[in-house]
C-alpha positions as CSV (number, residue, x, y, z in Angstrom):
1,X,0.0,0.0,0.0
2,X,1.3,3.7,-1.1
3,X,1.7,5.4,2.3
4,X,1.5,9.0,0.3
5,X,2.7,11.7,3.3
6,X,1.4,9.6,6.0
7,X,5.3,10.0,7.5
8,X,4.7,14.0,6.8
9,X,0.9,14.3,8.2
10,X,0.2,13.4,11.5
11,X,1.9,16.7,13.2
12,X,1.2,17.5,16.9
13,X,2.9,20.5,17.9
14,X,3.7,20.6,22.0
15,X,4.8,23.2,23.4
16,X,7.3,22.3,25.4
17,X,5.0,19.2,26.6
18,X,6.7,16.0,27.3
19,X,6.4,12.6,25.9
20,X,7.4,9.8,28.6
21,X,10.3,7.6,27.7
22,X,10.8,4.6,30.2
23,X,13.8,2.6,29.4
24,X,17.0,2.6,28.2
25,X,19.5,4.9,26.4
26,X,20.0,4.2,23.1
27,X,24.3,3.7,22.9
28,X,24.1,5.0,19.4
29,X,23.2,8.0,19.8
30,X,26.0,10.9,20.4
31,X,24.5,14.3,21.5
32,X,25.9,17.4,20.6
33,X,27.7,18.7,23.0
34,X,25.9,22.3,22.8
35,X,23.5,23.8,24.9
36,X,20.7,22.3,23.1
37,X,22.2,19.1,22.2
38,X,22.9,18.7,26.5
39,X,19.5,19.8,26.7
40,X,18.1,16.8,24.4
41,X,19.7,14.4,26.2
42,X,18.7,15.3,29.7
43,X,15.0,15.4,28.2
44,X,15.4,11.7,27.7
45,X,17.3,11.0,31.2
46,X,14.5,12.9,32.7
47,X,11.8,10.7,31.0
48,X,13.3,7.6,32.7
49,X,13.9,9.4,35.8
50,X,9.7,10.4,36.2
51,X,8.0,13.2,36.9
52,X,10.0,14.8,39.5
53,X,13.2,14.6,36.9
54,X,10.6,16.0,34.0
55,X,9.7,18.9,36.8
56,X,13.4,19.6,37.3
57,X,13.6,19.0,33.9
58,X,10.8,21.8,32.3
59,X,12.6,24.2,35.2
60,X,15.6,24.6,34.3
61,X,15.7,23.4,30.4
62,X,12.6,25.8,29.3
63,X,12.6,29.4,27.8
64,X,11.9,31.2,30.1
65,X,9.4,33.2,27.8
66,X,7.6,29.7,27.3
67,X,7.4,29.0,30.9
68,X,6.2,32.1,31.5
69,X,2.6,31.2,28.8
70,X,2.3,27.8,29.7
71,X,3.1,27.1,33.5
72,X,4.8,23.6,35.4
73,X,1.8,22.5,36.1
74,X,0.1,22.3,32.5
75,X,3.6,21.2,31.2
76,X,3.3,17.8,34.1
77,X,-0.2,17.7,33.1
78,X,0.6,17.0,29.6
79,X,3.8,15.0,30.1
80,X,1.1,12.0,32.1
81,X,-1.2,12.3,29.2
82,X,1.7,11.3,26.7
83,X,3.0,8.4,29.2
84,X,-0.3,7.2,28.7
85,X,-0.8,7.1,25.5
86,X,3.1,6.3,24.2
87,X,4.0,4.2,27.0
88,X,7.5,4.5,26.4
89,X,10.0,6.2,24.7
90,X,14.1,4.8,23.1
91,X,15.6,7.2,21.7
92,X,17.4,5.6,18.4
93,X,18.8,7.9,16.2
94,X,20.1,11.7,15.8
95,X,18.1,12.7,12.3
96,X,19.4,16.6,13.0
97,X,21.0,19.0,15.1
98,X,22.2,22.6,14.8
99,X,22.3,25.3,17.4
100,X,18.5,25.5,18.0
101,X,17.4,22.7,16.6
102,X,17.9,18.9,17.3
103,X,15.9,16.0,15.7
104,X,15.6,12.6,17.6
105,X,14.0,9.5,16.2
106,X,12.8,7.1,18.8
107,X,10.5,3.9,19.6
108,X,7.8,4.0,21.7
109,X,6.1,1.3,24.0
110,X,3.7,0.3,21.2
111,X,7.1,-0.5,18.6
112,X,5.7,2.7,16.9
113,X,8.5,5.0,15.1
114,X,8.4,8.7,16.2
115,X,10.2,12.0,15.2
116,X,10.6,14.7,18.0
117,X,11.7,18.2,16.8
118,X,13.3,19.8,19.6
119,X,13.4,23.8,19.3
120,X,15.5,26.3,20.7
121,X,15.5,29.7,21.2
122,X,18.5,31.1,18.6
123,X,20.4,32.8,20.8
124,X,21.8,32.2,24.1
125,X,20.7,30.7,26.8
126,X,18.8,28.5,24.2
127,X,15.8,27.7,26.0
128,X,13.5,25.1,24.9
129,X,10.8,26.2,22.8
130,X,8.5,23.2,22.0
131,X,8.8,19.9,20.6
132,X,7.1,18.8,17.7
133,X,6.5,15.0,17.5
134,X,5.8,13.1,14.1
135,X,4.3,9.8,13.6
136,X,6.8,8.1,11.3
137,X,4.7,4.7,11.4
138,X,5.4,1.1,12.6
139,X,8.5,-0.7,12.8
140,X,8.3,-2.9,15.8
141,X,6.5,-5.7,17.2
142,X,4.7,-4.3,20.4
143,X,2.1,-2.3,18.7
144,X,-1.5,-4.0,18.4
145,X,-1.7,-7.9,18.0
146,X,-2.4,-8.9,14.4
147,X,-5.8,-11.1,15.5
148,X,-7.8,-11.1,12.3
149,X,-11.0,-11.6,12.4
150,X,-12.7,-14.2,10.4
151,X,-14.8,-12.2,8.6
152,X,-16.2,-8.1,8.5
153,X,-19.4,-9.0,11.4
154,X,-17.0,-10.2,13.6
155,X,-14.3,-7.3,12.6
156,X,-17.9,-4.7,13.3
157,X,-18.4,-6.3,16.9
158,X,-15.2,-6.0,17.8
159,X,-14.7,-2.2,16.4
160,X,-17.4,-1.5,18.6
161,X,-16.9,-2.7,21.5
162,X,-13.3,-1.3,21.5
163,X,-14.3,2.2,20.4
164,X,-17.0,2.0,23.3
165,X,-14.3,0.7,26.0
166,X,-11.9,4.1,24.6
167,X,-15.0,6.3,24.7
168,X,-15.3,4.9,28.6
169,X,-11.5,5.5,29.4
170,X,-11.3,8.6,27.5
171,X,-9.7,7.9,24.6
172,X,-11.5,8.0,21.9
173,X,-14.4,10.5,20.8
174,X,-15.3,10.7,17.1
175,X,-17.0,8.2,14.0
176,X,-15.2,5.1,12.4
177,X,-16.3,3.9,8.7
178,X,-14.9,1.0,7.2
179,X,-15.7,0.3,3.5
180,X,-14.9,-2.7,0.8
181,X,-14.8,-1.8,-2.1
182,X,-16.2,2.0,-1.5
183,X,-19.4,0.7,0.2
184,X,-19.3,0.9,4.2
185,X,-19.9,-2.1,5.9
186,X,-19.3,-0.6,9.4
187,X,-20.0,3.2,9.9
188,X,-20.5,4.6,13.6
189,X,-20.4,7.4,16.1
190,X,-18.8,7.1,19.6
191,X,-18.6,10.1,22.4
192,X,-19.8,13.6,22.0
193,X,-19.4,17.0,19.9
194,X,-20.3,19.0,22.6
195,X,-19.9,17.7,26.0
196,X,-21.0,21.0,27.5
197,X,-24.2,21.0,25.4
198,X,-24.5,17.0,25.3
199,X,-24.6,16.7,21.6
200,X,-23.8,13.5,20.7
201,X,-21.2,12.1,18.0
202,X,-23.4,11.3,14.5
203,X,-22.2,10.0,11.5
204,X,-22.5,13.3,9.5
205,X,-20.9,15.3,12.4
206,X,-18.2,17.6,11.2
207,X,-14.3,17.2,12.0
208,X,-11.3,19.8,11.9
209,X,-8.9,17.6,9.9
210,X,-5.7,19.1,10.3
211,X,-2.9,18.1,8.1
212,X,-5.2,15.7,5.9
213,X,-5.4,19.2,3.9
214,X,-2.0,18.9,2.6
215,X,-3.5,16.8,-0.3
216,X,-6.3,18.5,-1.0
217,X,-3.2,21.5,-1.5
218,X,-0.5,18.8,-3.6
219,X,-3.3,17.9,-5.5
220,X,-4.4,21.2,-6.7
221,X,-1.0,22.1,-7.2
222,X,-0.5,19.0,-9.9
223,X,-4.0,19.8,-11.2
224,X,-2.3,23.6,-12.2
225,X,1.0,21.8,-13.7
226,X,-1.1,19.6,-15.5
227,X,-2.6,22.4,-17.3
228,X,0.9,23.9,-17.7
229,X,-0.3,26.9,-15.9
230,X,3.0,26.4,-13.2
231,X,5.9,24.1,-13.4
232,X,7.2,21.9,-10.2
233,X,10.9,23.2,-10.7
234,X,10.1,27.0,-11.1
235,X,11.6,29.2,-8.0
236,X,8.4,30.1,-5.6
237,X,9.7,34.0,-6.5
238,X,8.1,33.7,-10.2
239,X,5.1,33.6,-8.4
240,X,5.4,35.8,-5.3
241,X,8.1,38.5,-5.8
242,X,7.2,40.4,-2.7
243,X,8.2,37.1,-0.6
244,X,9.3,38.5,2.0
245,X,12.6,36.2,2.4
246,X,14.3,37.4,-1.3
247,X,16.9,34.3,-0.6
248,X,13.8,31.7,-0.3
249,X,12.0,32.9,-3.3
250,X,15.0,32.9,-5.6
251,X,15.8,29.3,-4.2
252,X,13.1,26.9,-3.1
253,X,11.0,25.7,-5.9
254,X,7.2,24.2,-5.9
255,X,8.8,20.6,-5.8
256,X,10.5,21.7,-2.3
257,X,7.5,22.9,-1.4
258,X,5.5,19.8,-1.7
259,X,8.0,17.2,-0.6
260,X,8.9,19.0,2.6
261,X,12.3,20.0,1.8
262,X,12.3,23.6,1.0
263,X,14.2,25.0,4.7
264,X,11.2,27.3,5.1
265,X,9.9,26.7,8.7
266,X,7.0,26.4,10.6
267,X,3.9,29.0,11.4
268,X,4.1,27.6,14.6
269,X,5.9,28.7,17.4
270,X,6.2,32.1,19.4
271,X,5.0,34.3,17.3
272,X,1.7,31.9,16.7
273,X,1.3,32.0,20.3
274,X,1.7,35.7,20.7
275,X,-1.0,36.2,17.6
276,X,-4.4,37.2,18.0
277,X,-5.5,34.2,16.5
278,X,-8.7,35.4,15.5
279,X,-7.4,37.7,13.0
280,X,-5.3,34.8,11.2
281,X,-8.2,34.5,8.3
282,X,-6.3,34.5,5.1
283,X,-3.3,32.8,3.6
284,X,-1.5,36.0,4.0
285,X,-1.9,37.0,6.9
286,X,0.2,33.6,8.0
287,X,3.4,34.6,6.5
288,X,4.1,37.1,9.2
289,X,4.6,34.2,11.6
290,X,7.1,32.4,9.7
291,X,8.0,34.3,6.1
292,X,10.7,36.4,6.9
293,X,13.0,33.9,8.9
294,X,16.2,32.3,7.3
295,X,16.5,28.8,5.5
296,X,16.9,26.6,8.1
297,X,19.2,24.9,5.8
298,X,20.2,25.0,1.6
299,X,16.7,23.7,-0.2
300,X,16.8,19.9,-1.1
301,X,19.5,19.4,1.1
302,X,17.1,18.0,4.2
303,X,13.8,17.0,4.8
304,X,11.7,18.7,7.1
305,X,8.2,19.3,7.8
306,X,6.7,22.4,7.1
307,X,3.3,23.7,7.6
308,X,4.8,27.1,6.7
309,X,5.9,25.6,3.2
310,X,2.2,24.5,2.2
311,X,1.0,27.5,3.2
312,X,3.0,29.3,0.6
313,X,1.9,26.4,-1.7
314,X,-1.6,27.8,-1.1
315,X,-0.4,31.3,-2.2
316,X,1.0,29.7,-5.5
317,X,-2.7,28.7,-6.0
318,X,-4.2,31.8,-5.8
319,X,-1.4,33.5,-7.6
320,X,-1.6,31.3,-10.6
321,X,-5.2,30.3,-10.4
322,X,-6.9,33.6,-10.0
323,X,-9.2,33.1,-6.9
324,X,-8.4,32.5,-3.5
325,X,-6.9,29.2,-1.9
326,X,-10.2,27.7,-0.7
327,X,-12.4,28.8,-3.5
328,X,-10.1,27.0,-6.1
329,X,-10.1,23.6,-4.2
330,X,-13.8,24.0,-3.5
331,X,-14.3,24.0,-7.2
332,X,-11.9,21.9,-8.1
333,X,-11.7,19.1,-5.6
334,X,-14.3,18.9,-3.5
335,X,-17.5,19.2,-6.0
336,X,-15.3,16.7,-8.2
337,X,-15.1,14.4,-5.4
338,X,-18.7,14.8,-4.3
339,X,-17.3,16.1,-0.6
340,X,-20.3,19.0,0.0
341,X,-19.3,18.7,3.9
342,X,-15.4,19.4,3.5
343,X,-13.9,23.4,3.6
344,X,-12.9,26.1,5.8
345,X,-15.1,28.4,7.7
346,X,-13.5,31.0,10.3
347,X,-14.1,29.4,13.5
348,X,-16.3,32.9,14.9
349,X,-19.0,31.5,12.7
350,X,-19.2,28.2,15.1
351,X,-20.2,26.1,11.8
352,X,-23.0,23.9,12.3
353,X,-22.4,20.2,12.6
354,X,-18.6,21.0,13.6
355,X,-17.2,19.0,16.9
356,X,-16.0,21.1,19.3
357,X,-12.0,19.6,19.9
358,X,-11.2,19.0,23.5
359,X,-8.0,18.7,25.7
360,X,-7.9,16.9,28.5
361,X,-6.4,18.1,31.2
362,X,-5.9,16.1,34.9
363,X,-9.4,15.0,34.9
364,X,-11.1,17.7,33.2
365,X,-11.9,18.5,29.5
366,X,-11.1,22.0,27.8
367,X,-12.0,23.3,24.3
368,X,-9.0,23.5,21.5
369,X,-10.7,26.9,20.9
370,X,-7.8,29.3,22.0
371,X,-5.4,27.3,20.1
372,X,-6.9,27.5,16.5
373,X,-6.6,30.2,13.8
374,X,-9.1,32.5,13.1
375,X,-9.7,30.0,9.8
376,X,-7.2,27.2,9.1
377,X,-4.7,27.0,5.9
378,X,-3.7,25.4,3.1
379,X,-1.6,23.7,5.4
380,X,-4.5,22.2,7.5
381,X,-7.1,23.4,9.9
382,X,-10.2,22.5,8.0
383,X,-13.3,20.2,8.0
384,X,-14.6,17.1,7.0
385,X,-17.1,14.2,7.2
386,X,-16.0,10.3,7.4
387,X,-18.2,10.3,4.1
388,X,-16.8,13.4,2.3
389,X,-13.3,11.5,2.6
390,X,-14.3,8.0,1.6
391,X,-15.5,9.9,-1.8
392,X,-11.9,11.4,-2.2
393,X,-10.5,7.5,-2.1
394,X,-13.5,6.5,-4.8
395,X,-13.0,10.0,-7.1
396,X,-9.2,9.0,-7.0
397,X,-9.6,5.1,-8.1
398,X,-12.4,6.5,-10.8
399,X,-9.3,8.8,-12.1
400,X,-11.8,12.0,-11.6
401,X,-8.5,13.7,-11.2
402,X,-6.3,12.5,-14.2
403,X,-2.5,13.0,-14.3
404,X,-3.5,15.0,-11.3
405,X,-4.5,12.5,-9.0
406,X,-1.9,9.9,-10.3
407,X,0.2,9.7,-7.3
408,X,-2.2,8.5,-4.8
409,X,-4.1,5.8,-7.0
410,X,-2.1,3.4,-5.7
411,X,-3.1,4.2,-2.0
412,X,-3.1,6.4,0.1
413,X,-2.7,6.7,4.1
414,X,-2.9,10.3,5.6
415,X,-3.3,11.9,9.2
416,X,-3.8,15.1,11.0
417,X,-3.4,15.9,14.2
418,X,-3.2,19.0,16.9
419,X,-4.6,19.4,20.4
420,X,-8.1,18.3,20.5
421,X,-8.4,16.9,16.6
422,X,-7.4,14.0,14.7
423,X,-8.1,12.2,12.1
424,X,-6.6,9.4,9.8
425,X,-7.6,7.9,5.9
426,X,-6.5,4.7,5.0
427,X,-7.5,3.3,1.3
428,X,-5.7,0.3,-0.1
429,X,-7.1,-0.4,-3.6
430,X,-5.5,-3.6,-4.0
431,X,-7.4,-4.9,-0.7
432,X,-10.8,-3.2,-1.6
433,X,-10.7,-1.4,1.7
434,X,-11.0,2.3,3.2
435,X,-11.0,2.7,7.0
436,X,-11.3,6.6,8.2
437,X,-11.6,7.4,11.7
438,X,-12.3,11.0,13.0
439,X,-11.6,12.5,16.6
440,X,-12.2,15.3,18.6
441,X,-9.7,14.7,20.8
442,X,-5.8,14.8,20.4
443,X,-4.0,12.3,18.7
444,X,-3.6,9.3,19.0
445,X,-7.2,9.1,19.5
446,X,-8.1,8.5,16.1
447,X,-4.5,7.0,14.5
448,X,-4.4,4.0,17.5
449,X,-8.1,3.0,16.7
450,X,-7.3,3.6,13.2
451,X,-4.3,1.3,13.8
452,X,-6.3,-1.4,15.5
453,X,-8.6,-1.5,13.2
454,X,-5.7,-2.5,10.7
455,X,-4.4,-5.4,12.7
456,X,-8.3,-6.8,13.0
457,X,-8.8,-6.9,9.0
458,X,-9.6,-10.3,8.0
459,X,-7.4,-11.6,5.8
């Protein structure tokens, strides 16, 4: 099965929240021996130390700036919820490190495959920032026990019963459909959209999608080179000479754009946080947040993710196709696709339908509201229905798209994920089958079940 950017899509960005690590040191790895590279490794020291370490930890290691927004207490608070839901945490491999930034890839409990970005401030004392952690897949044994079932009624009792336990324990909230061959044989709602109002989960409830949007964005951007209206290898500055970082326009091209490798960084981060959020509403008006910074390093030369980069990839659109971002893959996509569910709206205009995103926190539950844009990006941040997506798998295996859609008729397996959303699409043509799972709740709630589910298919 084509995994097309499932290792780019799942993204959950913590700021400065911890992610437990119980076990050993991995003997390969050799930490810089700069502030943030001595920083990393006591992260990890910490982990297997517990949450007294972590406390010392988040103390001393944390930008002081960063503290100061999100306090000790929040930053334990989060740290449990990740020991729960990682287990554990082996650091394996340096992927990166430079002054303020180091890159760790480790195993957790479940013999899952994780990035963590750590970020530092760029000048001394280089305080920790945030850590960004990326789902990079499977690779180990300890992750759910391949039992297939015998046949798809056993598979639906199972589902269900498993999705009802997570809705009792807290982790899981949202709708699971399963399809063969583009008709759903299991298709289900589990917790509540509003748990303040008591609105319950439906099938047809609305879900911010996060990253999942990326495609929708790569897509449209092969739809325009298809027509020859833009070519993959043409410097972003062709398109937006008042790019606000001349050395980035007359050096990253679309192609670095789309396959994460440009060195233009994140939207996230301090200035995000500092934002008014609510006026973050066009494309635009997210380039302040990132536009203006330097390469983090010589385009095609690394790999990186970058929301940053795809929103600049949604300026291209609107450049070249005439018509703003959302308009164009309205058009284009979604009413090819039959998807009349799926868009942006600004998040003031509390869309109808739409699942309020929750956190928890200790034993409490709080809204994702403060931490969303005013209307979410080309990068992520909008809305969809479990049915909307299974007709993106079917308009891709009809070839609705053409040349366009090529890349992901083999398969496809995305994910999104922030505080209080995620969401996951796997479609394997060759098998016949589509599973997407939607949560209002933070990941993993929606990439384990979606995971499980996977391990349960009959064969």
């Amino acid at each position: 099965m084509k995994r097309h950017v499932s290792k780019l899509a799942l993204c959950l960005i913590v700021a400065a929240a911890a992610v437990t690590a119980a076990g050993a040191q991995s003997a390969e790895i050799q930490y810089p021996q700069t502030p943030a590279g001595k920083a990393v490794e006591a992260y990890f020291k910490a982990f297997n130390a517990g949450e007294e370490a972590m406390k010392a930890f988040f103390a001393n290691f944390t930008a002081k700036a960063a503290l100061e927004k999100t306090p000790l207490d929040v930053r334990l608070d989060r740290y449990r919820q990740m020991r729960d839901r990682l287990q554990s945490l082996e650091p394996r491999k340096l992927a990166d490190a430079r002054d303020n930034f180091v890159s760790v890839v480790a195993r957790t409990g479940a013999g899952e495959l994780v990035r963590l970005d750590f970020e530092f401030e760029a000048a001394a004392p280089f305080g920790l920032l945030g850590i960004r952690i990326e789902d990079m897949g499977g690779g180990g044994n300890q992750g759910p026990r391949p039992e297939p079932k015998k046949d798809d009624a056993e598979l639906a009792a199972s589902i269900r019963e498993y999705a009802r336990r997570a809705v009792e324990t807290g982790e899981f909230s949202g709708v699971i459909l399963i399809a063969r061959n583009g008709k759903p044989f299991f298709e289900e709602a589990f917790g509540e959209a509003d748990r303040e109002k008591k609105i319950p989960n439906r099938t047809s409830t609305k879900f911010n999608v996060g990253s999942i949007d990326k495609t929708f964005t790569g897509l449209a951007i092969r739809q325009l080179a298809a027509e020859k209206k833009l070519a993959l290898d043409d410097k972003i500055g062709k398109y937006l000479p008042d790019y606000p970082n001349k050395d980035a326009a007359a050096k990253v091209t679309v192609r670095h754009l789309l396959e994460m490798t440009s060195g233009i960084g994140d939207f996230f981060g301090d200035r995000y946080e500092a934002a008014d959020k609510e006026k973050i509403r066009t494309l635009a008006e997210y380039l302040p947040l990132f536009a203006d910074k330097p390469l983090e390093f010589e385009p095609g030369s690394a790999n990186k993710y970058s929301n940053g980069g795809y929103v600049v990839l949604g300026l291209i659109i609107e450049k070249v196709a005439g018509t703003d971002y959302y308009a164009y893959v309205r058009d284009h996509i979604f009413k090819q696709a039959g998807m009349p569910d799926t868009g942006w709206s600004e998040k003031a205009a509390h869309l109808p339908g739409l699942a309020v995103g929750y956190v928890r926190e200790g034993n409490a539950w709080k809204t994702n509201y403060d931490t969303l844009p005013g209307k979410g990006s080309s990068a992520g941040g909008g809305h969809s229905t479990a049915r909307d997506l299974l007709n993106y798998t079917a308009a891709l295996e009809k070839g609705i798209f053409g040349e366009a859609g090529e890349p992901e008729r083999g398969g496809l397996g995305i994910a999104g994920g922030a505080p209080g959303l995620n969401a996951a699409v796997e479609w394997d043509p060759r098998q016949g089958v589509t599973i997407v799972v939607m949560a209002n709740l933070s990941p993993p709630g929606a990439t384990a079940m979606a995971r499980q589910i996977r391990a349960w298919l009959p064969r």
